[in-house]
C-alpha positions in Angstrom: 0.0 0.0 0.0 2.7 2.8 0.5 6.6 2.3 0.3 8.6 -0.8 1.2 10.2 -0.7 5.0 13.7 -0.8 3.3 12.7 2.6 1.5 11.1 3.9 4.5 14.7 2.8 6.6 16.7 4.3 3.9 15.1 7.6 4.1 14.7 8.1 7.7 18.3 6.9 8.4 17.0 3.7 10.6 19.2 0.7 10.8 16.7 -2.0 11.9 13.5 -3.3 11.4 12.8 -2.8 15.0 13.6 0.9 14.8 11.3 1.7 12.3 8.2 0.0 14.4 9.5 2.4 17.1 8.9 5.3 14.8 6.0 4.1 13.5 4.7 3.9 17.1 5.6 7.0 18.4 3.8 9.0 15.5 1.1 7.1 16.3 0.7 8.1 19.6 2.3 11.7 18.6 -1.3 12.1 16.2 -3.5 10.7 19.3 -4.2 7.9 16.5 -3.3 5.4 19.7 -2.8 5.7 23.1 0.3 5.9 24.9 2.1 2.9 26.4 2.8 3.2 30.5 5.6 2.9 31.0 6.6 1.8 34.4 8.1 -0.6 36.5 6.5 -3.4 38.4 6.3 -3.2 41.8 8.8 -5.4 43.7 8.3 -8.1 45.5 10.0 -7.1 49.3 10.9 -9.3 52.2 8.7 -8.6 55.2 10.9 -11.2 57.3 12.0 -8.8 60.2 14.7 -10.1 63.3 15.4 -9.4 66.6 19.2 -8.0 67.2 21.5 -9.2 70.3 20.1 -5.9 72.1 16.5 -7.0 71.8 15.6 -4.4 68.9 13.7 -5.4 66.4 15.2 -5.0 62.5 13.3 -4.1 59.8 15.0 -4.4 56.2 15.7 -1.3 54.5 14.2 -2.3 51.5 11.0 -3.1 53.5 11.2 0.3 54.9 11.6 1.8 51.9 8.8 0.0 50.7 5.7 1.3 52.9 7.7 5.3 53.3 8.6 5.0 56.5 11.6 7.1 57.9 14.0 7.2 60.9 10.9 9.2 62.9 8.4 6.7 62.2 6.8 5.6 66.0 4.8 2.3 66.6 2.7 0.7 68.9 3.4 -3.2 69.6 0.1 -5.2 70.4 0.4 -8.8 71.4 -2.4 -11.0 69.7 -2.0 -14.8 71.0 1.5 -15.6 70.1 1.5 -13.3 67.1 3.0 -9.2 67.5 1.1 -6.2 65.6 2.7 -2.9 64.6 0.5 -0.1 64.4 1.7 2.8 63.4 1.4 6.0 65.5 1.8 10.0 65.0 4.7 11.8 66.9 3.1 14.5 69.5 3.8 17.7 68.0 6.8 19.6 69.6 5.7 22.5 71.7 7.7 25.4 72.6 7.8 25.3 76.2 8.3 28.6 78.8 10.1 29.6 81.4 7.6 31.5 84.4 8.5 35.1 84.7 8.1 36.5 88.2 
């Protein structure tokens, strides 16, 4: 129907087959003839195995930690249900600004 792909290559300086579907593709999507393609990564797969170090702290893997935002600030409360432990999270107190009485 219109030129042959070696032509098309040729004239558009594209050295593989594969190229030129990439082309065609994004003028596609450049004319809103299709939509665009998400690009993205998958969401990874993370550990949630935590441990207990020698001074009784419990570890959580950075990548976990990473994982669900938390940070160095992040306070929670431990509940003990049977022989299994719940974390649930809680907010910090605000900091207050606290005064000295004047006589």
């Amino acid at each position: 129907m219109g030129k042959p792909s070696q032509e098309i290559m040729k004239q558009f300086g594209l050295k593989s087959l594969g190229a030129l579907k990439v082309a065609y593709m994004d003028a596609l999507i450049a004319l809103d003839k299709v939509p665009a393609v998400k690009k993205g990564t998958k969401e990874k797969k993370v550990d949630n195995i935590v441990g207990i170090n020698s001074r009784g702290s419990l570890i959580i893997p950075k990548k976990l930690v990473d994982a669900l935002g938390l940070d160095e600030n992040a306070l929670f409360a431990v509940e003990k249900n049977g022989e299994d432990l719940r974390l649930k999270r809680k907010q910090r107190p605000p900091k207050t600004i606290l005064r000295k009485k004047t006589d």
